[in-house]
N, C-alpha and C positions, 0 to 999 in steps of 0.2 A: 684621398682626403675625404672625410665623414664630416658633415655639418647638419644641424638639425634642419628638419622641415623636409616637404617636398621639392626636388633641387630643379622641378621642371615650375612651380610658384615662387621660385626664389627671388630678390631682386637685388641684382648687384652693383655696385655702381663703381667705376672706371670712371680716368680721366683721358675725356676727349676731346674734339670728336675721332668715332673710326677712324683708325690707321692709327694710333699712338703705338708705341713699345708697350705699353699698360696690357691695350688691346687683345697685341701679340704674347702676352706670357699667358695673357687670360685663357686664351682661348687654345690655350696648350693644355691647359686641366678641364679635362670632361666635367667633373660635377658642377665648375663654377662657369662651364660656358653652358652648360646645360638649363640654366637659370634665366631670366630675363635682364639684360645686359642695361645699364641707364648709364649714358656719357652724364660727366660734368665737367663744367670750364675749369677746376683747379682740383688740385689733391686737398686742399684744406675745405671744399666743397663737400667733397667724398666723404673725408673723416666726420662732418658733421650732420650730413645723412644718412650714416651708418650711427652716431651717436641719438640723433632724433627718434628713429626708426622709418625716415623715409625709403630708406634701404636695408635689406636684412643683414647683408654682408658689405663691405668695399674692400676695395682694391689697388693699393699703392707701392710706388716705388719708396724704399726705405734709402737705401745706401747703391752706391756705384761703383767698382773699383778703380777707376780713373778720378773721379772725384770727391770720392768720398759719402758721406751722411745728407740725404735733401732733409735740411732743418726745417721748410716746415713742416715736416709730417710728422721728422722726431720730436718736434716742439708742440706739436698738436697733440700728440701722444702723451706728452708726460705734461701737459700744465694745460690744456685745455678740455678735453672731454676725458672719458672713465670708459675706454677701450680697450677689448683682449687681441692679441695675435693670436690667432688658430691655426694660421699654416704659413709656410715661408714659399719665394719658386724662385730660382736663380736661372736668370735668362742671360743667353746670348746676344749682346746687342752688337749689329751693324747698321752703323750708322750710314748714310749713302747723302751724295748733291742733287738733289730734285731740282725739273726747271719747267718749264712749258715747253709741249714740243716746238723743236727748229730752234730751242736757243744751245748755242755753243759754249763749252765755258770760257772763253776770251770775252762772250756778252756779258758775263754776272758780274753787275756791279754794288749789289747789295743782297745781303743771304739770310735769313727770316730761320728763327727756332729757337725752342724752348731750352733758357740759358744752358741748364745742364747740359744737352746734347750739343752743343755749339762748343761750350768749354771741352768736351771728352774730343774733337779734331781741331785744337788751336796749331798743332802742326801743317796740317792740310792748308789750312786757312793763310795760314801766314807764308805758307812757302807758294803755295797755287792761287792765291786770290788775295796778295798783300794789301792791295788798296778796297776793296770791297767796305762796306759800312757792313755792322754786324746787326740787326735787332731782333728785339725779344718777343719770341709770339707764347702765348698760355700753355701749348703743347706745341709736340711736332708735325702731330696730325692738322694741329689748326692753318701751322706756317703752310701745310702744303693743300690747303683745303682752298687756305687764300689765295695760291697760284692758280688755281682752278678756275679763279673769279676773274676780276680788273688787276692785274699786280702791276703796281709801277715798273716800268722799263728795267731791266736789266733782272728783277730778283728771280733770284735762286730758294730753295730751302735745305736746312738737312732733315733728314727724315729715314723713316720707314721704306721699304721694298714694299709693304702692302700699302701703304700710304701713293705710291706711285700708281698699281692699280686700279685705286682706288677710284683717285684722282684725274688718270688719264695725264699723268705726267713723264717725261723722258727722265731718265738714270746717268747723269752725267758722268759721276764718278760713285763707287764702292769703297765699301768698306772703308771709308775715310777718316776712323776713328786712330786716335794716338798709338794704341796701343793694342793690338791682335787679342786679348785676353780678358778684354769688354764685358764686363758683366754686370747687370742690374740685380739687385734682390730685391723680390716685393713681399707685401704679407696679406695673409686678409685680417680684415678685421671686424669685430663683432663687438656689441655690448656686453657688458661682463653678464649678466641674466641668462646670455645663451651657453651656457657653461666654459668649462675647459677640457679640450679634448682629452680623452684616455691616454697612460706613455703605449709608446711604441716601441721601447726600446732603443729607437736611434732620434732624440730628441734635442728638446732647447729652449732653455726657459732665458723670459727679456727681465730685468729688473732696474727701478732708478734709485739712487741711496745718495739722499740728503743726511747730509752732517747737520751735528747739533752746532758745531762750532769750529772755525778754521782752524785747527790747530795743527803743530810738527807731528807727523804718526799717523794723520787721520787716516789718511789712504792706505797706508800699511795695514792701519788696524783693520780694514772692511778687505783687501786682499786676502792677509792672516787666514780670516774667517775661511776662503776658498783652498788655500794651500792647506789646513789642518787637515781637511778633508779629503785631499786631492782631487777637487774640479775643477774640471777645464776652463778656461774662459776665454770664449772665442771671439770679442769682443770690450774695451773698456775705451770708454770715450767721456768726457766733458763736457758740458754746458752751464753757461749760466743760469744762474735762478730768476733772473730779471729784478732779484729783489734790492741788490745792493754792489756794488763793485765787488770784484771779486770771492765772492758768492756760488760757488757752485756743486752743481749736481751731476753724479757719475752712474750713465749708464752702461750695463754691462749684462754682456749674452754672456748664457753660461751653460754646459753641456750638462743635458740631465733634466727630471721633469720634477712637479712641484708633490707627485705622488710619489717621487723615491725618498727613502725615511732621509741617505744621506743629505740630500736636496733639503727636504723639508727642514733637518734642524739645522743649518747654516740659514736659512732666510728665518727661522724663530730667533736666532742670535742676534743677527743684524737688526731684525726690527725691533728689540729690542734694546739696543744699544745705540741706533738712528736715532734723527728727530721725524724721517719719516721714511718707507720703503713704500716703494710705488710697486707694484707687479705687473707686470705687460702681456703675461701670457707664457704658459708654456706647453708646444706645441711640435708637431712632427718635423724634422729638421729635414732641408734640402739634400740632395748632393746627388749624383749618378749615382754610388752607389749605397744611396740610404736605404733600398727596397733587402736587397742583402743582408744590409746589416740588423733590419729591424726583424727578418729570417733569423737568422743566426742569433739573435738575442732573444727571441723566442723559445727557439730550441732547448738553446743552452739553461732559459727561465723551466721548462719545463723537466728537463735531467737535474736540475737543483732542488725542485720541487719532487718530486722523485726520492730524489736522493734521504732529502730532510724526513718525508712522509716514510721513508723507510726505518728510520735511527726511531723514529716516534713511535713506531708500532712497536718500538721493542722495548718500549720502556713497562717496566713494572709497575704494575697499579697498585695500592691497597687495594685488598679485599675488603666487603661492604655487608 
């Protein structure tokens, strides 16, 4: 990942403190741990010290597979600040039962974390800790921050593995999430002024598309637009507009960058056919094997190029 500036004056801002999952994806990307790292109590914190410029980048979780979309940040995104996506990182989350050491889990009578994580092992919870109280701490790092402290009798948290060393806390249980295939997507994000990254060739542009008005078709018709074309769309989701019942606005990730010409004339279409297109950014796409494939699209760019450069030089000129 490329981002402007020097990435050892950078300032990024994560939602903390130390030990979140945030933390943990961050500090899997050299360039964005290589920066100076700023915790904040919430993700809508983040998003707005990266829109100030208290911070040159942030750092948040977007979407979960177990739970789906964290709506504030998607809502931050498209109705509150004028922020690009520049890069996406799809992390591994395991979730674990944090406790102070010498507690046993037959002591936990109360289990402290940040809802999403607590929702992603409602199995665990209800088969192993039926009667427990559940509550809601800012992150995970914070619920196990608080163990560290005075915690009332019995609490537990879920949390982070580095959260526990963090912490100086015992591992009661692993891996305690619903479902083995746990994964968070985060993105950074940037002011639109800091540009948009170059394609890669294995890419991903975010976009939202307000209707002018509810009508039968509508959604066909802004699909239409993607299928004429044949792009992908690895994402299409809903939200309201806040601005009236049934009202709403359809975001959608869609495979490809805003420099590719196909790209470029489906989003001239829609916006001109919208009451408004929001753009989110488009930006190098995750996955194990994006490094390959943004290789192999290279390649194959430069044998085209090639190729074309070749037919060209044989074309016949007037003489002058």
């Amino acid at each position: 990942m490329t981002t402007p500036g020097d990435v050892r004056s950078r300032r990024v801002g994560f939602l903390g403190p130390p030990g979140t999952f945030t933390e943990e994806a961050l500090l899997g990307e050299p360039d964005l741990a290589a920066g100076e790292l700023v915790p904040f109590r919430s993700m809508p914190d983040v998003l707005a010290a990266a829109a100030t410029g208290d911070v040159d980048l942030g750092f948040v979780a977007l979407e979960n597979s177990i739970e789906g979309t964290v709506r504030q940040v998607l809502d931050g995104l498209i109705f509150e600040y004028d922020l690009l996506i520049r890069h996406e990182v799809v992390l591994s989350v395991r979730q674990n039962l944090l406790a102070p050491p010498g507690m046993a889990l037959a002591d936990v009578r109360r289990v402290s974390s940040f809802p999403d994580a607590a929702a992603q092992c409602r199995r665990f919870l209800a088969e192993q800790l039926p009667g427990a109280e559940i509550v809601a701490a800012t992150s995970t790092a914070e619920a196990a921050r608080q163990l560290a402290g005075s915690p009332p009798d019995g609490t537990a948290a879920v949390g982070t593995a580095l959260a526990a060393k963090l912490y100086d806390l015992d591992v009661l249980a692993e891996s305690i999430e619903d479902h083995s295939d746990n994964r968070t997507r985060f993105v950074v994000v940037a002011p639109p002024g800091t540009g948009i990254p170059a394609p890669t060739g294995h890419d991903k542009s975010t976009i939202v598309c307000f209707q002018r008005q509810d009508q039968p078709g509508s959604l066909h018709g802004i699909l239409g637009q993607f299928t004429a074309r044949d792009i992908n769309l690895t994402k299409l989701e809903s939200r309201p507009t806040k601005h009236s019942l049934g009202d709403y606005c359809f975001i959608i990730d869609l495979e490809g960058h805003i420099d590719d010409e196909v790209v470029a004339d489906c989003l001239r279409d829609l916006h001109a056919h919208l009451r408004n297109l929001k753009f989110l950014g488009s930006y190098p796409a995750a996955g194990d094997h994006g490094p390959a494939i943004r290789r192999d699209a290279e390649a194959a760019w430069r044998a085209a190029d090639s190729w074309v450069s070749g037919l060209r030089a044989r074309v016949e000129r007037p003489a002058r």
